[in-house]
N, C-alpha and C positions, 0 to 999 in steps of 0.2 A: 236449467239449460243456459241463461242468459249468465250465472255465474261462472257457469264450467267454460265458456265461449270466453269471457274477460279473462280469467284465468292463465286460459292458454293465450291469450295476446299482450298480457300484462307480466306472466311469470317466465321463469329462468327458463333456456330450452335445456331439452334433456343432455346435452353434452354442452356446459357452461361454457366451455370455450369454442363453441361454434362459430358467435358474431367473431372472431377473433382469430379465423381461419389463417393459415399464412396467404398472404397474397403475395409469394416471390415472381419477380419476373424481371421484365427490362426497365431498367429506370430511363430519365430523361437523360442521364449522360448516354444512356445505350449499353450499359454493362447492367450484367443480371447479377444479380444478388441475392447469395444465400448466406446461410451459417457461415456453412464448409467453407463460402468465397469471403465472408467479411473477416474471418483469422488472417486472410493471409494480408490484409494491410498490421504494418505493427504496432500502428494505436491501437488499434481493435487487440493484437493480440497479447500486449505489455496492459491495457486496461482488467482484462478479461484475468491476466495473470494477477497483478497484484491485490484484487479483489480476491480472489478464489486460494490464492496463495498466504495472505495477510491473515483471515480467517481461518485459514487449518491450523496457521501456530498457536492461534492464542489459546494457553490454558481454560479446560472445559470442566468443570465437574460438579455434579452433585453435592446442595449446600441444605442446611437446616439453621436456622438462626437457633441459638441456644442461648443460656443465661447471660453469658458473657459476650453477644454479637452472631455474627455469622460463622459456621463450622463448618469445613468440607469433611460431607462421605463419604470417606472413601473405602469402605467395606461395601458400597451397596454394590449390586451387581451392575445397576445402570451406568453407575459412575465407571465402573470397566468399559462401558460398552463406549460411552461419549469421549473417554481421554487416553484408549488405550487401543483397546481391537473392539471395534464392530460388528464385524464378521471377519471368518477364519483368513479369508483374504483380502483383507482390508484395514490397514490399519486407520486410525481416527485422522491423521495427517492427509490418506490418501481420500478418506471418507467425505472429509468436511470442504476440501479442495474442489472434488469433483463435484458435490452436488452446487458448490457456490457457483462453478464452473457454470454448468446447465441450467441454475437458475437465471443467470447475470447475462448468458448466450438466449438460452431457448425462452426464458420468463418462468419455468418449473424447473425442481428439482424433487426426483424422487426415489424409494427408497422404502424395499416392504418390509414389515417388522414382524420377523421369525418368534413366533412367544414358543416358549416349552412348554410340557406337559402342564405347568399349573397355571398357561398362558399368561405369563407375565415377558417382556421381553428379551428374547437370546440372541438375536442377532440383528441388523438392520442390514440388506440385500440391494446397492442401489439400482435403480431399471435407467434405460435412458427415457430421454422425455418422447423421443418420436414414438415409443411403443406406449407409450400411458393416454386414455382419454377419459378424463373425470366425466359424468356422469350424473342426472338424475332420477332415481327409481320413478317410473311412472306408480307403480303400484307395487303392493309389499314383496320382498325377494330373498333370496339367499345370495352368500359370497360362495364362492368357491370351495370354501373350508366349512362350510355350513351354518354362519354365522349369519344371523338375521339382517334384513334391511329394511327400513319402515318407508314408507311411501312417501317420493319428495323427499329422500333422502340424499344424500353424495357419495357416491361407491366411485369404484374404478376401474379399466376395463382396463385389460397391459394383453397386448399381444405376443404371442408367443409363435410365429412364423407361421409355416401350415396347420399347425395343430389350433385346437380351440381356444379363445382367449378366458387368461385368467379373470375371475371378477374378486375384487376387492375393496371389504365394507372401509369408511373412513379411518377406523382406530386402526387398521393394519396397513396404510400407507404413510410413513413419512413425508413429508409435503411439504417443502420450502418455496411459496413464492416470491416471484420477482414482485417487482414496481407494477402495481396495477388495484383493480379495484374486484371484487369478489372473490369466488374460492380457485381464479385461475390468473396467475402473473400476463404479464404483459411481454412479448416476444419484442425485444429490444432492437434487434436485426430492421427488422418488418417495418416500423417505424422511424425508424434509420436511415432504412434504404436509400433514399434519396443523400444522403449526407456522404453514406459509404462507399453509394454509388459514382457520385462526383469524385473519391480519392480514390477508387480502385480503377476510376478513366484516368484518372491524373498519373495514377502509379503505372500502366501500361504504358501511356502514353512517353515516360521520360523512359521505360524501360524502350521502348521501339526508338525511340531516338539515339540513345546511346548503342543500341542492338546497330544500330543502322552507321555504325564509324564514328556517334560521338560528332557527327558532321551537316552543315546544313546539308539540303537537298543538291542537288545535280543534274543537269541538262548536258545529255550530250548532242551536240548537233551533228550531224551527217551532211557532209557538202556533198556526198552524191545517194541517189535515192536505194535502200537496199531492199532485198526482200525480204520477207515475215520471219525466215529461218534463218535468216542473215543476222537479226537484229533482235533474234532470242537468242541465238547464240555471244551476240557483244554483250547482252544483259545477261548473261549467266555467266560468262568469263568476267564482268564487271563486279557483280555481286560477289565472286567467289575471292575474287583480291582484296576486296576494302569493306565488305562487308562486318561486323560484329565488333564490339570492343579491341581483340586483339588485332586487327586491322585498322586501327584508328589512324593518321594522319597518313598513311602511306603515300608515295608519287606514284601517278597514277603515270601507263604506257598505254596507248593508243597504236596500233599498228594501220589501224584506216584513218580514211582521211578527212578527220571529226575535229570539234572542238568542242572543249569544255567549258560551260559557264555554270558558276554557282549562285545558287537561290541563297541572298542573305537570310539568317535567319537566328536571333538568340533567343536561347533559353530564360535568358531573364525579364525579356521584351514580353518575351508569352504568359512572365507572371509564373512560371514555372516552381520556381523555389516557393514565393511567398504562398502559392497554392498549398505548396504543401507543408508549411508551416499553421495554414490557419485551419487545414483541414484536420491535423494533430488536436488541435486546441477544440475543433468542432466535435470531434469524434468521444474525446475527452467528456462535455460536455452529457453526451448521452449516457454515460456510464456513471456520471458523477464523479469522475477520477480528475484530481487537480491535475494538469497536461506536467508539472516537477515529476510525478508519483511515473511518469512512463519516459523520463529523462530527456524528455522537452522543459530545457532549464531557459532559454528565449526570456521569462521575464522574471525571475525566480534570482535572489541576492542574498547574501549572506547575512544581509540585518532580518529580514523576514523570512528567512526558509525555516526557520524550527518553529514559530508560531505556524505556517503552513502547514508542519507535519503537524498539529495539532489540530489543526484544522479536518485535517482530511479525515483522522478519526472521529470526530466526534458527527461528521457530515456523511462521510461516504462507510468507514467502518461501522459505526454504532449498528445501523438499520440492520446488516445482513447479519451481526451476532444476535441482535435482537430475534430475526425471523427466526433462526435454530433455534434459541432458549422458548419461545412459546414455543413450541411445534413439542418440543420434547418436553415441556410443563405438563402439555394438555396431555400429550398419546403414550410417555414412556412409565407414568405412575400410576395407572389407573386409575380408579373411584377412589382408594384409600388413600391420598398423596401423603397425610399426616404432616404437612407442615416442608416438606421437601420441594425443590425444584434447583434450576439448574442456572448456571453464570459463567459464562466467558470473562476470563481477569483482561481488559484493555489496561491495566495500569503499565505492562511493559511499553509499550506505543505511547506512554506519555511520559517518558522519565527526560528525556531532553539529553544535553551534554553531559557528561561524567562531575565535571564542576556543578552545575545546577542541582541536577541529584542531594550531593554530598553537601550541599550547603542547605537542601530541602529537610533532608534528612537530620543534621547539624540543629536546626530549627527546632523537629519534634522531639531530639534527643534534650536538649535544653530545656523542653518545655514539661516534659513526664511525660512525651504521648509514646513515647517506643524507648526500649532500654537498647545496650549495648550490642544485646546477641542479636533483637529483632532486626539492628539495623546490619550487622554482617548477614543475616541469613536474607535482608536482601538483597545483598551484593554479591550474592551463590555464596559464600564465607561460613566457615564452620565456626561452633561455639564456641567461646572463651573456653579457657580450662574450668573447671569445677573448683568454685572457692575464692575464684576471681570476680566476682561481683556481676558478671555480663548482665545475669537475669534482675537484676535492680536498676529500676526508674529512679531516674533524680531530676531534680529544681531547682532553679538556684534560690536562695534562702531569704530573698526579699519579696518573692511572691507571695502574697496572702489573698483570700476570700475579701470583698464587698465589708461581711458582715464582722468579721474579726477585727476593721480595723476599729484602734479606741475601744475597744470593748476591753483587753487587758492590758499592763502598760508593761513593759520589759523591764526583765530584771536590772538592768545599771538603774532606767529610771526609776525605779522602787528605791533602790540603793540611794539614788541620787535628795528623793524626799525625804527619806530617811533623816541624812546628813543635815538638808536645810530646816527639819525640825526640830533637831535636837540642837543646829546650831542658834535657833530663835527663843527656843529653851531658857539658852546658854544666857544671852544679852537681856531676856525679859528678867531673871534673876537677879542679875547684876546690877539691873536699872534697881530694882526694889530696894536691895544692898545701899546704895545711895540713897536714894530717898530716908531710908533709916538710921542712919548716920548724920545727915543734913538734921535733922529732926532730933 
């Protein structure tokens, strides 16, 4: 009893991401915040894109290392699935986008995996995240499809509107999480809040101000006292002249016998701009997106922007291809993986300038490490002609091994010993020739 009692106050609850409820509501600036409300600032939605966008291009496929290095397979059927079509209506482009999308927004991204008849993978189907709630089997179960679940296991409930909700065992959900710690990502928004909160007051607030003429405030005074319907109707015949952007600086006509004073007031005084520049860079922040990568170029220069891009890949891209490659290691090979699993190529995201490249390139070409054709066929370039040598590695012809050197001596120098021993030959004779003579 006393183990079953610690148990349940020590283990997971049965839907993991319970403690992790959304708590949306009104922030301290006074704006509420959700998903739906944090896209429409556009760091939120220039972060959200380049992530979500970056990771669909990158080349995906099914590799085996083989005698010779790594080999893509591209006959397997998975390799169709991850670099081509997914499902019938989804290609890999729109596939990898959306779930990075929902992961990077919501903290999940998810995605049921259609097996065929001999259960192995035919399609991946993605779900949004608000109908998915992972789950722990209190006690042994079935999924849906009939597949077993062992107890304190991780299945997944996905609702399906009025009708009953689907359950689904681990191996049939694809499942990319976000930033977090368990088998449930971390809702980025939610913990945000407060930051996105502060820019979506800040964003209203220059929006009502410029809604409002673009103009400080206004006092009209009335030198004589009017009534309630008097003095709705001045402020609606007021409003309706100078109100909204296209009414910006207009001269204002007074037919009563008022005066106007205006309430100084700058936008810059209020910190307005610089709000919204730090709040760019704040927002950035949460996402991990360098504020350059959403065209907040503020402190970003020409001698450091291409280490930058390198930067962002290896910090902010690496992780979210990483989350796809396990995911589909673990769920899309079964038990017999044989030596298979799967890699996104970032080497496009790291070639730099066109000169850099071709001088990188230039390097391994001189060195044996790539011949003529490999290095056109990275340049998209088709092969030399047949006979032209493309497919031959070269070196230049002073490189040797540690171990060769001094071990044999070059033909001249052979030649050259040669010569000085025959010509020591020559004069040891000729000495003796005297000496015989002398004598």
């Amino acid at each position: 009893m006393a183990a079953g009692l610690l148990a349940r106050l020590t283990g997971e609850p049965r839907s993991p991401g319970a403690s992790r409820a959304s708590r949306f509501g009104r922030t301290v600036a006074g704006v509420r915040v959700t998903p739906d409300d944090a896209v429409k600032l556009a760091a939120v939605w220039a972060c959200l894109r380049y992530l979500s966008q970056t990771v669909a291009v990158l080349p995906w496929h099914v590799m085996r290392d083989g005698e010779r290095g790594p080999e893509v397979q591209r006959l397997h059927p998975v390799d169709w699935l991850l670099s081509k079509r997914p499902a019938r209506e989804w290609s890999s482009f729109q596939f990898r986008e959306t779930l990075t999308h929902w992961a990077a927004r919501w903290g999940n991204g998810y995605a049921e995996i259609e097996p065929d008849a001999l259960g192995r993978p035919f399609a991946l189907w993605p779900i949004h995240p608000e109908r998915v709630t992972p789950c722990r089997a209190e006690e042994p179960m079935q999924d849906s499809y009939g597949a077993d679940i062992d107890a304190g296991a991780l299945y997944y409930e996905v609702s399906n509107g009025t009708g009953p909700k689907t359950i689904l065992e681990l191996m049939r959900m694809f499942h990319v999480r976000g930033f977090g710690e368990g088998p449930v990502g971390v809702n980025v928004i939610d913990y945000a809040a407060e930051s996105i909160g502060w820019a979506r007051a800040a964003q209203l607030f220059g929006a009502a101000f410029f809604g409002n003429g673009a103009r400080p405030g206004l006092i009209i005074k009335n030198k004589k006292a009017l009534s309630p319907e008097a003095l709705e109707v001045q402020r609606e015949q007021f409003d309706e002249m100078h109100g909204g952007p296209r009414n910006a600086f207009r001269t204002a006509h007074l037919d009563l016998d008022a005066d106007i004073e205006e309430i100084g007031f700058d936008a810059e005084k209020a910190q307005l701009i610089e709000a919204h520049q730090f709040l760019v860079e704040e927002i950035c922040r949460w996402f991990g997106v360098p504020p350059h990568k959403v065209m907040h170029l503020l402190r970003a220069t020409f001698s450091n922007i291409e280490h930058q891009a390198i930067e962002v890949v290896v910090d902010s891209v690496t992780p979210w291809a990483k989350r796809f490659e396990d995911e589909a290691d673990f769920k899309l090979f079964g038990q017999n993986r044989m030596g298979l699993y799967t890699k996104m190529n970032l080497r496009g995201l790291l070639r730099g300038d066109f000169k850099s490249q071709n001088e990188g390139l230039q390097i391994a070409r001189q060195n044996g490490v790539i011949s003529a054709d490999e290095w056109r066929a990275y340049l998209d370039m088709n092969r030399t002609p047949a006979g032209g040598g493309g497919e031959k590695r070269v070196m230049q012809q002073q490189y040797t091994t540690l171990e060769r050197i001094g071990e044999v001596s070059s033909p001249s120098a052979q030649s050259n010993d040669a010569v000085a021993a025959a010509h020591l030959a020559r004069i040891g004779a000729m000495m003796k020739e005297t000496s015989h003579d002398e004598a």
